[in-house]
N, C-alpha and C positions, 0 to 999 in steps of 0.2 A: 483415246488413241493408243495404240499399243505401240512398244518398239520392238522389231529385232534383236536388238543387242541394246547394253547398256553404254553412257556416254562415258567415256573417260574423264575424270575429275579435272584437267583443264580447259575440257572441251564443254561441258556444264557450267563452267565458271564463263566461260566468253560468251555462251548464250546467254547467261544469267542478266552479261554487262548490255542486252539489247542489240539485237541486229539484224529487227523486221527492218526495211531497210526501201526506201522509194526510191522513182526511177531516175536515174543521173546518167547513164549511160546506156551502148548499145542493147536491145530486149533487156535481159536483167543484169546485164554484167555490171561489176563493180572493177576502176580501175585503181579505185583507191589505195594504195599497197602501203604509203609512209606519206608523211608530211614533205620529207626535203624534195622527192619526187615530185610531189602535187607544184612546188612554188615552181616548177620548170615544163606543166602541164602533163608530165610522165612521158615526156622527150630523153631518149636515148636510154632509158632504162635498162634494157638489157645491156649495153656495154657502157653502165656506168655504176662503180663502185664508188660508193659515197660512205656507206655503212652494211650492216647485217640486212636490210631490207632489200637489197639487189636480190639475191635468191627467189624475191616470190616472182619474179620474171626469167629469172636466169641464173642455174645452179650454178656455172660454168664460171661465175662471175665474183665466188668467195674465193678464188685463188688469188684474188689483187686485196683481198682483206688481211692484215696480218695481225698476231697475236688473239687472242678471246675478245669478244666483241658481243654485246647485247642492247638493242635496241626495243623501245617500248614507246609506244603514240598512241594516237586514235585523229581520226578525222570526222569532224559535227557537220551534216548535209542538212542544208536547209532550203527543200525546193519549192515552190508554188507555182504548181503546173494543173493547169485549166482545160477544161473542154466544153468551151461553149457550144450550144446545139439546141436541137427541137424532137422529141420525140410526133411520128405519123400514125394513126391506127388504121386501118383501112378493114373495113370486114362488112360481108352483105348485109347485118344484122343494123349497121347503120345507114341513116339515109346517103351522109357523104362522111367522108375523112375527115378526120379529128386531129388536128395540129396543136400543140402543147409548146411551151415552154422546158427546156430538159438542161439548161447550164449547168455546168459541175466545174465547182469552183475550190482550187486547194483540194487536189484529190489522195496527195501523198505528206506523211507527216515529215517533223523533222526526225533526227537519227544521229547513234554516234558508231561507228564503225572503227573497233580498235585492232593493234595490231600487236606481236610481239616479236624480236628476231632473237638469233644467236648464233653466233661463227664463233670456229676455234679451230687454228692453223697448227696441225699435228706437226708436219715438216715442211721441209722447203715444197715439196711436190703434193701434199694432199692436205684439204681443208674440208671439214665438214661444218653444216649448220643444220639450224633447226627453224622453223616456220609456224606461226597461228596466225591466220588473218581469214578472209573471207572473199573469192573473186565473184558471188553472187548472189543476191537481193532481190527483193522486188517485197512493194507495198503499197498499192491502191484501195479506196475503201469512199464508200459512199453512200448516205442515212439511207435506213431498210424502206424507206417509202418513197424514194425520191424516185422522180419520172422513170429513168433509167435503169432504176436496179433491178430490171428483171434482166439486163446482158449482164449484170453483177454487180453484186455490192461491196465484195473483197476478194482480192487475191493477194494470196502472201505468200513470197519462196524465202526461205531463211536457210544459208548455209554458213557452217564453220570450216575450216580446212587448215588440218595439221599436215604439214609436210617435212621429211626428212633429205636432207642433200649433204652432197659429194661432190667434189670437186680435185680436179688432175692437172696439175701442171705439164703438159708436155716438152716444152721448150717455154724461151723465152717470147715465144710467138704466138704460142698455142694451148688454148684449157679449154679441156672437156667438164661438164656436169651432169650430174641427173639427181632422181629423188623419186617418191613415190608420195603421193597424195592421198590422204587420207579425209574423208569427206562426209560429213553430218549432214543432213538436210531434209525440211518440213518443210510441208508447203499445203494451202490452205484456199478454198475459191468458194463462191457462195453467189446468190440471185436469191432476190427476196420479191414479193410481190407490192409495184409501187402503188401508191397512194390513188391515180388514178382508174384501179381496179373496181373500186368500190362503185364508181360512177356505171363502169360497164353492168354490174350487177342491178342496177339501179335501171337498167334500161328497160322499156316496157315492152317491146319483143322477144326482151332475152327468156327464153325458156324457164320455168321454174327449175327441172332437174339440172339446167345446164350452170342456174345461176346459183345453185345449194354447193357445185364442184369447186365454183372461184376461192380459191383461199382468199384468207381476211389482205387488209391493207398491213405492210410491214410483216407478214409473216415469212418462216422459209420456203421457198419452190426447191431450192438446191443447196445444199453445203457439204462437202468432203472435207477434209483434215485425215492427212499421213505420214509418215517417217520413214526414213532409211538411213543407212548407212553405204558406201562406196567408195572406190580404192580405183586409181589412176598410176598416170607416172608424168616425171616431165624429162625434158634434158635439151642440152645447150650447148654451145660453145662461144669461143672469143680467138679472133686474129690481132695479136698486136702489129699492125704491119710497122708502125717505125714509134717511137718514144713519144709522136702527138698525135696517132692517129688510131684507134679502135672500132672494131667491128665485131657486135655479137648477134647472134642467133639461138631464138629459144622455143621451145614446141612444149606444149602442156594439154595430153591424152585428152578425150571427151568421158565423163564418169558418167556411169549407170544409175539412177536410181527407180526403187519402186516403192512409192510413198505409201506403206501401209496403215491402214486405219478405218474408217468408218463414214459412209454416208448416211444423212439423213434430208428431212426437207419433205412437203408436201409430193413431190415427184419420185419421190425413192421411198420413205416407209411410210405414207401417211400419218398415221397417229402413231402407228409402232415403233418397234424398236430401233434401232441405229443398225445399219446395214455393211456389213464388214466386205471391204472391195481395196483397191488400192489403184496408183497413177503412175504410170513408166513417164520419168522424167529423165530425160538425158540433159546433161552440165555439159557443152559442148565442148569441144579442142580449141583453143586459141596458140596463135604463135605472134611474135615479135621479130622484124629485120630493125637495127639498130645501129648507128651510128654512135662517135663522139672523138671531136676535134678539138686538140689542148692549139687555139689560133695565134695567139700569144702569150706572153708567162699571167697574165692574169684575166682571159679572157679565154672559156670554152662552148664550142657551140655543140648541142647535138641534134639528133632527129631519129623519129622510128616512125614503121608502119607497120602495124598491126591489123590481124584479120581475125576473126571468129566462125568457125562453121555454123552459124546461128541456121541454116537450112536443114538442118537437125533436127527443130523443134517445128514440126507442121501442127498438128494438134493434142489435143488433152483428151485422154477417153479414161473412165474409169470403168475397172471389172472387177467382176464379183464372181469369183471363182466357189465360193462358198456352197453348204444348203441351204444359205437363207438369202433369199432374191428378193429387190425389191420390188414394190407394191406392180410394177409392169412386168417382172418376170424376166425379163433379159438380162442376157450372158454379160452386158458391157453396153456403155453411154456415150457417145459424143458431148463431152461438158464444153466443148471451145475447141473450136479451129483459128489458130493462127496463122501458119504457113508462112512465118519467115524465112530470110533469103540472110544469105555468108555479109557479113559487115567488115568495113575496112575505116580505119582512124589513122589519120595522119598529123604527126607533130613535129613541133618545130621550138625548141627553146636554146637557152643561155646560161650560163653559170659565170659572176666578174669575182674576183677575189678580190675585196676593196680594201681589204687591211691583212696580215696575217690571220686574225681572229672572226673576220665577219666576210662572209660570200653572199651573193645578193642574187636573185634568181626570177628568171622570167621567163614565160612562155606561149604558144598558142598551140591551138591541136582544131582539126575537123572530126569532129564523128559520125560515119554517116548511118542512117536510121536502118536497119536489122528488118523496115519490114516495108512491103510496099505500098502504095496508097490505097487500092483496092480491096486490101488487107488487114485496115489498124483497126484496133479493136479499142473501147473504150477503157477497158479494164489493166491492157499495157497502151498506153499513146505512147508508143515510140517513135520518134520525131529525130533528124538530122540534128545535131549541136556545136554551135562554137564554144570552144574553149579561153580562158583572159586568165591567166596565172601569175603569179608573184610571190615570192616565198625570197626568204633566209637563212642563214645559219651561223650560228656566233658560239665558237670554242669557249667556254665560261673557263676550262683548265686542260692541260694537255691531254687530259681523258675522257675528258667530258663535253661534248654536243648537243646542243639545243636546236633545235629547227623549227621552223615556221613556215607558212604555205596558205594560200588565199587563192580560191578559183571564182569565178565568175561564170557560169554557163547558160549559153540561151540558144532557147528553139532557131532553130535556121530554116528558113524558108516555109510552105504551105503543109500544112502535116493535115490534111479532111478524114475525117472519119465515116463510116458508111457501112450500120449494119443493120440485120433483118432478120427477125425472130418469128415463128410462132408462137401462138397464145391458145393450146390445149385446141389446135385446128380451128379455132373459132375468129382468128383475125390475125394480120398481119405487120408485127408493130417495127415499124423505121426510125432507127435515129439515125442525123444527119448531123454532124457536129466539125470540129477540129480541132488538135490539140496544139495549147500553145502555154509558154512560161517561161522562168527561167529557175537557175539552180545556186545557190552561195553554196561554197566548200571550206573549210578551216581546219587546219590540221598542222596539231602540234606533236613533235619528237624529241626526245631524248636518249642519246647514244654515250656509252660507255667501255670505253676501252681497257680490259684490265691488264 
């Protein structure tokens, strides 16, 4: 795989820590930004300053941060999300259709997704910070001979995102923010040919030349892997309307990427060489409307609703601008149509202040699925999600924060699957399936004031 440009030494270092990354939220987004967040399901985020990690929602929001401040966590996903199903074959060459068994069980591993902040309050009216964390993932994968892996047997998006931000005190009422996004990302997809291949070739009508074409059982039909780099912006603001009551607003660009690098696989070089082509991946825009209400002196509630233009990403083609084409000779491949539609998440959490030293945190959220049922594809089951949060925070010294955070998340309601391939013109293969699972979250932080 080739890169573009080289990674920056911190941005290799957080690859390094792991962050192929399965699906927990809306298409591939990752909401995970800090631990103290998660224990309140990431309710009121953008007008809520807790620590340095308000920024990867809301620049606008390092004005309520005082003095140097860095935070450092990670959050461990541990999902087991399922798609039980049956693969159909259907082709003249048989006398009737052939129903299979196709389950896919545990499709996404586990993962640890960490994070880094930094604020430092120059004057009374301007705060800047610094940002590493990740708003995008995805990791599905399933053995090269299993019923189903000719719709795929992986797909992987791995992004890092260094952002830099600014923040403006206008009044006592009013901060502005912004920053610019700076954004790493590889991503990876593949179809291998399943185990019962072998049988079609086995069949006694099938043609000699037609059955010499079948590639073996488990080998590749499809695999691309490519890289890029991309640059965004975001920006925010916050109305304090009175001493208990806050409102923020935050908008975060959609980044460009074209995932450069190389296909190979039975369908693109046969036995030759690795075919250099790349994938226009767009990181879509996401925004946040935000709440948080100080109810009483030791009791605050907040709430957000977030959207994603996930209608952004309708399909996957890769092209080969190159002179060396693959073994079909075309300019460019449909590898996956998705055709997702704009996602909306709604939350609702709590913050009790139980002692000076320890705050105690809970929350629920809806997310709803990014893609519609006629639409899901085996490879992302994106499915509607509830959210069950609980988290804490316990000051160990006047400068020092510990946080904790515990999510719970499960499939909500019917998520069917329903797709339909050809097979080299020679039959028609249908899986029929649904995805269903749920997600554990854990996520711990520590914050430091100097």
């Amino acid at each position: 795989m080739t890169q573009k440009f080289k990674l920056t030494l911190v941005t290799a270092a957080l690859v390094g820590m792991g962050v192929q990354l399965p699906v927990q939220a809306a298409g591939f987004q990752l909401a995970e930004t800090s631990a103290s967040g998660l224990g309140r399901a990431y309710a009121g985020e953008a007008a809520t300053a807790e620590n340095p990690s308000v920024q990867a929602r809301n620049p606008a929001m390092l004005s309520y941060l005082e003095g140097r401040q860095v935070s450092v966590g990670a959050v461990y996903v541990m999902p087991e999300v399922n798609t039980p199903g049956n693969i159909t074959i259907d082709s003249p060459l048989l006398p009737q259709s052939i129903t299979m068994d196709a389950n896919v069980d545990d499709v996404a591993n586990n993962a640890v997704i960490p994070n880094f902040y930094y604020s430092s309050q120059l004057n009374d009216r301007w705060t800047w910070g610094l940002a590493l964390n990740s708003n995008y993932g995805l990791e599905t994968e399933l053995p090269a001979s299993h019923a189903a892996a000719i719709f795929g047997d992986k797909t992987s998006v791995t992004t890092v995102e260094l952002n830099t931000n600014i923040a403006y005190k206008i009044d006592r009422h009013f901060t502005v923010g912004g920053g610019m996004r700076f954004v790493y990302g590889e991503g990876e997809i593949g179809a291998t040919a399943p185990a019962w291949i072998d049988s079609v070739r086995a069949l006694p009508n099938l043609p000699a030349t037609i059955a010499a074409q079948l590639p073996a059982s488990g080998s590749e039909l499809k695999h691309l892997k490519g890289d890029d780099f991309g640059m965004g912006w975001r920006a925010g603001a916050s109305w304090q309307i009175d001493d208990n009551n806050r409102i923020g607003l935050a908008y975060s660009s959609k980044v460009k990427l074209d995932l450069d690098g190389h296909a190979d696989g039975a369908l693109y070089s046969g036995a030759g060489a690795k075919v250099p082509g790349y994938i226009p991946l767009e990181l879509p825009a996401f925004a946040e409307l935000a709440s948080y209400h100080q109810i009483t002196d030791n009791f605050a509630l907040h709430a957000s609703i977030n959207w994603t233009d996930w209608s952004t990403f309708d399909e996957l083609v890769v092209y080969f601008p190159h002179e060396q084409k693959p073994v079909t000779g075309v300019d460019s491949d449909l590898v996956k149509a998705e055709n997702f539609k704009d996602n909306w998440r709604y939350s609702l959490g709590g913050t009790y202040q139980a002692t000076k030293a320890l705050t105690l945190r809970a929350g629920v959220a809806l997310d709803k699925t990014a893609v519609a049922d006629e639409n899901r594809t085996i490879t992302i089951p994106d499915s509607d999600r509830l959210w069950f949060s609980l988290g804490a925070g316990y000051a160990l010294t006047d400068a020092m924060t510990v946080d904790l955070g515990v999510t719970y998340i499960e499939a909500h309601g019917d998520s069917p699957i329903n797709e339909t391939q050809s097979m080299l013109n020679l039959a028609q293969v249908t899986y029929q399936g649904e995805a269903t699972g749920h997600v554990w979250l854990a996520g711990l932080q520590l914050t430091y004031k100097m």
